[in-house]
ZAPATI-215953 format. One record per residue (C-alpha): y, x, z; residue number from 1. Coordinates in pm, whole numbers, plus 50000, padded with zeros to 5 digits. Example, Ala and Ser with C-alpha at 12.3 -4.5 7.8 and 13.67 -1.06 7.14 Angstrom:
// ZAPATI-215953
<<49550, 51230, 50780>, 1>,
<<49894, 51367, 50714>, 2>,
// end
This chain:
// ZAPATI-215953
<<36571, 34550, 72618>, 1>,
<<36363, 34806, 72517>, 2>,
<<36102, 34666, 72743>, 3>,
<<36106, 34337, 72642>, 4>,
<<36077, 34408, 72301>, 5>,
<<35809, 34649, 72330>, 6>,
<<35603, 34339, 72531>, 7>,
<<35706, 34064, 72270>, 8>,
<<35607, 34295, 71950>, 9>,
<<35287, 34354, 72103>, 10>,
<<35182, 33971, 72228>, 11>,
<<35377, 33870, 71847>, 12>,
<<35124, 34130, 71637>, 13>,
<<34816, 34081, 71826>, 14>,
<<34854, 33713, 71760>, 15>,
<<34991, 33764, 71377>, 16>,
<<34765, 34081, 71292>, 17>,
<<34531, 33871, 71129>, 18>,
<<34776, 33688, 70939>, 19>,
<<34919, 33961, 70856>, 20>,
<<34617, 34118, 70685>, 21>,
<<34560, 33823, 70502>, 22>,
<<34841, 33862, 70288>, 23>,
<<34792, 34177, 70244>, 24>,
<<34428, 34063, 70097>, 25>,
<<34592, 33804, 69922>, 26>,
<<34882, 33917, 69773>, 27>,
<<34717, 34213, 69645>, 28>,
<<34445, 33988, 69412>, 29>,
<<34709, 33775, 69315>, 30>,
<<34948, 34117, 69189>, 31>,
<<34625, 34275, 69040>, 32>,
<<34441, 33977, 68858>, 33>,
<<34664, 33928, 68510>, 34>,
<<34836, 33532, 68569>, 35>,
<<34705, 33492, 68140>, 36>,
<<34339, 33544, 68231>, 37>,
<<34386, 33376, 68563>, 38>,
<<34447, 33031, 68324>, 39>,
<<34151, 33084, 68130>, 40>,
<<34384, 33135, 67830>, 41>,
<<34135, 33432, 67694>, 42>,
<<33827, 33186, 67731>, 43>,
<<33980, 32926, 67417>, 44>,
<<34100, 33011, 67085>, 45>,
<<34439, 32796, 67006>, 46>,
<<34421, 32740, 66609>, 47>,
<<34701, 32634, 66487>, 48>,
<<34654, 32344, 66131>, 49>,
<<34881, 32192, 65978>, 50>,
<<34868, 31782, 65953>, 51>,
<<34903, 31669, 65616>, 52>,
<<35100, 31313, 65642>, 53>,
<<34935, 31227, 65271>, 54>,
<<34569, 31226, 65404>, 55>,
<<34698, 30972, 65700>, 56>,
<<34496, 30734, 65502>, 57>,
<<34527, 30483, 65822>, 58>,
<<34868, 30360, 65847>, 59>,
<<35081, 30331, 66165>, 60>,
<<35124, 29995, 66090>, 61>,
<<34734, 29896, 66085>, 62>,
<<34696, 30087, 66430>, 63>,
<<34961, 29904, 66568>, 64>,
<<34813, 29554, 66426>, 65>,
<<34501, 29630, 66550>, 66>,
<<34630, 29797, 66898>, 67>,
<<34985, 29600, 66963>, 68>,
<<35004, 29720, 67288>, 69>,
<<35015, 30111, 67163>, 70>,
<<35203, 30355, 67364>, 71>,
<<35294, 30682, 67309>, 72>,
<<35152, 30746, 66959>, 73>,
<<35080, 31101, 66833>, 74>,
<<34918, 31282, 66559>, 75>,
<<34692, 31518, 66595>, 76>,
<<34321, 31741, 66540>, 77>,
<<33986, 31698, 66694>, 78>,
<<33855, 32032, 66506>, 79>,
<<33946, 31994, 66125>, 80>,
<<33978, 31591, 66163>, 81>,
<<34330, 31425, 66172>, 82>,
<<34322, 31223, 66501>, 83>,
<<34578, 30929, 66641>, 84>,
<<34590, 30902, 67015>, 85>,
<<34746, 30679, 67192>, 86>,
<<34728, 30494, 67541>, 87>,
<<34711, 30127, 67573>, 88>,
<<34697, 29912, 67906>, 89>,
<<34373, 29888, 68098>, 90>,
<<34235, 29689, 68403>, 91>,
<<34091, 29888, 68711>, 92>,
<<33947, 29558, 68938>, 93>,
<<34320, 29477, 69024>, 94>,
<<34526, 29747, 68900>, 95>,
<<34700, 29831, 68557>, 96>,
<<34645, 30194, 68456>, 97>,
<<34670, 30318, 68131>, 98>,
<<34362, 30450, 67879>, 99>,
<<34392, 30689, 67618>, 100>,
<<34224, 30611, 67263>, 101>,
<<34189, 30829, 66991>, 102>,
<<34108, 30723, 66662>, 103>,
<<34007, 30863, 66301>, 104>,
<<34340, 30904, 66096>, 105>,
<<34139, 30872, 65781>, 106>,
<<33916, 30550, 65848>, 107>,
<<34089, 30392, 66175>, 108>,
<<33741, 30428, 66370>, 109>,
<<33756, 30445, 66712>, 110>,
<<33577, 30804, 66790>, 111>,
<<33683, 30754, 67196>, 112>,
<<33483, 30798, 67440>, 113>,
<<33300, 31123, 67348>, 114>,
<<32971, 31140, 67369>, 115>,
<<32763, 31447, 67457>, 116>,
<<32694, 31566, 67116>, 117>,
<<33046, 31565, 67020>, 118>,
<<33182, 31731, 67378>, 119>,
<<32924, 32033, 67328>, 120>,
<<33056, 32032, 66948>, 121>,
<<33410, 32074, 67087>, 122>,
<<33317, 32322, 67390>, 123>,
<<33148, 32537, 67096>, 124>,
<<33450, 32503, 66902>, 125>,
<<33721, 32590, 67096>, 126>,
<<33510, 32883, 67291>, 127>,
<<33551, 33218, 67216>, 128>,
<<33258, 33377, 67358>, 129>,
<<32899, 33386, 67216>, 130>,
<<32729, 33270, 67507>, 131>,
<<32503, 32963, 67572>, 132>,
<<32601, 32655, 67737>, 133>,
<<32381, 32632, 68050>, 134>,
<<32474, 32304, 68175>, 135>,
<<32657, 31977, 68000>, 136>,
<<32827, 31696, 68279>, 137>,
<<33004, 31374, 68230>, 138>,
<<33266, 31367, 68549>, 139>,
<<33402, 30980, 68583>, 140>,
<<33470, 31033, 68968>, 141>,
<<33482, 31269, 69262>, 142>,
<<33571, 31572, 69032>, 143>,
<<33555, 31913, 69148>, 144>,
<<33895, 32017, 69355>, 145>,
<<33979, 32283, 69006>, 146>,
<<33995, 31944, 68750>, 147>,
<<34266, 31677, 68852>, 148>,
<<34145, 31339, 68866>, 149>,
<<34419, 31225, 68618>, 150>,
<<34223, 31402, 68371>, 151>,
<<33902, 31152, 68440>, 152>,
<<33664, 31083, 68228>, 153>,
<<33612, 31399, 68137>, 154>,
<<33281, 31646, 68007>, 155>,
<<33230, 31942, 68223>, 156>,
<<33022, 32258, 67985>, 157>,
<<32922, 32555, 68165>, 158>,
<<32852, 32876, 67956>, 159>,
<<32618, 33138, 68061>, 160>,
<<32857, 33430, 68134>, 161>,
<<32883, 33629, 68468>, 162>,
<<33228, 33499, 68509>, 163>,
<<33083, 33140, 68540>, 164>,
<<33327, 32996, 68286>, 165>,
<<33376, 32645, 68250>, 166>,
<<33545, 32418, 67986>, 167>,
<<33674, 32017, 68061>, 168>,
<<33699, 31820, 67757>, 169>,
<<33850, 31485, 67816>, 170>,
<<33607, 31180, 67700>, 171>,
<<33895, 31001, 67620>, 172>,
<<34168, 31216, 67380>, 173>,
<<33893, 31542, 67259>, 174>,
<<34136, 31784, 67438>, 175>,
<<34087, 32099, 67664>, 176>,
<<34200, 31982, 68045>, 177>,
<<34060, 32296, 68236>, 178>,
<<34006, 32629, 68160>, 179>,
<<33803, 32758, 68419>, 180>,
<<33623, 33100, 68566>, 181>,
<<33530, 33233, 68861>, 182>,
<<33820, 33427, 68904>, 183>,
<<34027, 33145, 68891>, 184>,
<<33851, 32975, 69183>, 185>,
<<33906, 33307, 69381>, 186>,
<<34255, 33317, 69319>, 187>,
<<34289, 32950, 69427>, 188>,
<<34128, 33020, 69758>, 189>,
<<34336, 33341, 69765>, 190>,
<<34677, 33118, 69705>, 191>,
<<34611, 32858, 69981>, 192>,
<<34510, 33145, 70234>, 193>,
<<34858, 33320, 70129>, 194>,
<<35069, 33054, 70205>, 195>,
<<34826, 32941, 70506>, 196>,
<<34698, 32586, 70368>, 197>,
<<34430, 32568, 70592>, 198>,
<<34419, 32179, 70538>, 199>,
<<34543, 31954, 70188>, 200>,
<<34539, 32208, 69894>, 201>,
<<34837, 31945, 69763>, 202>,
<<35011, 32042, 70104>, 203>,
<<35162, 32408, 70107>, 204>,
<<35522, 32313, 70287>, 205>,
<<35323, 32310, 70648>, 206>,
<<35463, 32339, 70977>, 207>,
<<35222, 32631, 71051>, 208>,
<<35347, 32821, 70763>, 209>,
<<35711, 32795, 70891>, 210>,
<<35623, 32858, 71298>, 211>,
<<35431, 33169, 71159>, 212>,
<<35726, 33281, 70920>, 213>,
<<35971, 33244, 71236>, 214>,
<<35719, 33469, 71449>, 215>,
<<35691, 33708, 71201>, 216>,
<<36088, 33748, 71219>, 217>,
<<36099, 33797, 71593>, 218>,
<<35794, 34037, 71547>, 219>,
<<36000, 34226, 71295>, 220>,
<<36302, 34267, 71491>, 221>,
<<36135, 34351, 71817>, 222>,
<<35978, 34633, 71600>, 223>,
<<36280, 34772, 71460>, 224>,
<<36453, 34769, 71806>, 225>,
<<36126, 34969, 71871>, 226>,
<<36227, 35209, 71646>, 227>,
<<36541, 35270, 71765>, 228>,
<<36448, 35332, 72098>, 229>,
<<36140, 35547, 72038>, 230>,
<<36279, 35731, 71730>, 231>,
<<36677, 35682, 71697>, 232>,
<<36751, 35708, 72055>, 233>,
<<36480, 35990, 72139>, 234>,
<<36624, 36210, 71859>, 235>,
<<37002, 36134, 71950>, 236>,
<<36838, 36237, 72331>, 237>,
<<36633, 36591, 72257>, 238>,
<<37005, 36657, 72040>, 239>,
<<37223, 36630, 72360>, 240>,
<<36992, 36788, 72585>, 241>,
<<36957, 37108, 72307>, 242>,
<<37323, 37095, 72285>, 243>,
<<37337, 37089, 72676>, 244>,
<<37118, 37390, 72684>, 245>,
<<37287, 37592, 72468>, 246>,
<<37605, 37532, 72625>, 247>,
<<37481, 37675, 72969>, 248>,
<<37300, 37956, 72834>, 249>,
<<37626, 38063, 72657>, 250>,
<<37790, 38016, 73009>, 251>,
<<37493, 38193, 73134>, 252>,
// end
């Protein structure tokens, strides 16, 4: 036995070792880096107003004549303004998805899709850093793998900042869909490598993952019957043979 484990721990580690230090990599960022600034929460002031039903100068019931189809209505702020938004049907060549609209609470205009001037307005507002905005992007396909597609269209702002921060404000409903630095993008890498998504980042239940996870077990136990044979075993050994020796010098 003692053989045989000693030849499958060292086959199981040299193979694993890598692995192995991976997590170790991983695991460590991820326990360091605080999960708060890891969301970009520090990068956005959340102001909380208070919506004042009397200035809802547009009723529900115009919105609703001139958008029947409404769906999931809601009140809300685009800076100091009092916002609707809502979602209504729209056609995609052959498929039914849905579009958000937001509209002016006060007047009933339509103030979606934002344009440019308005997205850098909103960036600025909801920032809390004093830095410049370096680059300004409208993103109506293929976005980047750290903004979810759902969230399309949307305006990308980059601010000049060593942590390359980046805000997404959606074209469609004014609101913050990303909050992100470059220490976010470093801890996504860091995830998938910890739980070995070497493939889809949607994908972390992997077959590798598991065959690794049961090699790792065998690799444990073989080292721990290690252990007992090289430590346990030896010690329990040198005792009986001092014990032995004492016995025949006191014959002796």
């Amino acid at each position: 036995m003692h053989k045989a484990a000693r030849t499958l721990h060292k086959w199981l580690m040299l193979f694993l070792g890598l692995q192995f230090v991976i997590w170790s990599v991983t695991g460590t960022y991820m326990v360091f880096m605080h999960i708060d600034y890891i969301h970009g929460d520090s990068l956005i002031s959340n102001p909380q107003t208070k919506i004042n039903p009397d200035k809802l100068q547009y009723s529900l019931a115009k919105l609703l004549q001139t958008y029947p189809e409404a769906e999931q209505i809601s009140v809300g702020k685009l800076m100091q303004q009092d916002v609707y938004r809502f979602s209504i049907p729209a056609i995609n060549t052959t498929i039914i998805t849905t579009q958000q609209v937001m509209l002016n609470a006060q007047t009933g205009e339509r103030l979606s899709p934002l344009n440019q001037t308005a997205a850098i307005a909103l960036a600025q507002y909801y920032y809390l850093g004093n830095e410049s905005i370096t680059k300004v992007s409208l993103l109506n396909d293929n976005p980047p793998f750290e903004l979810s597609a759902r969230h399309l269209p949307a305006w990308r702002i980059n601010f000049d900042h060593f942590s390359a921060p980046s805000l997404y404000i959606s074209a469609d409903s004014g609101l913050v869909v990303g909050k992100r630095h470059a220490f976010w993008r470093l801890f996504d890498w860091m995830f998938r490598f910890h739980v070995m998504d070497y493939g889809d980042a949607e994908e972390i239940d992997n077959q590798l993952l598991f065959w690794i996870a049961l090699f790792s077990t065998l690799a444990t136990v073989s080292g721990l019957i290690l252990v007992y044979f090289r430590v346990l075993r030896r010690t329990k050994n040198k005792r009986k043979s001092m014990l032995s020796k004492r016995k025949h010098s006191g014959v002796a």
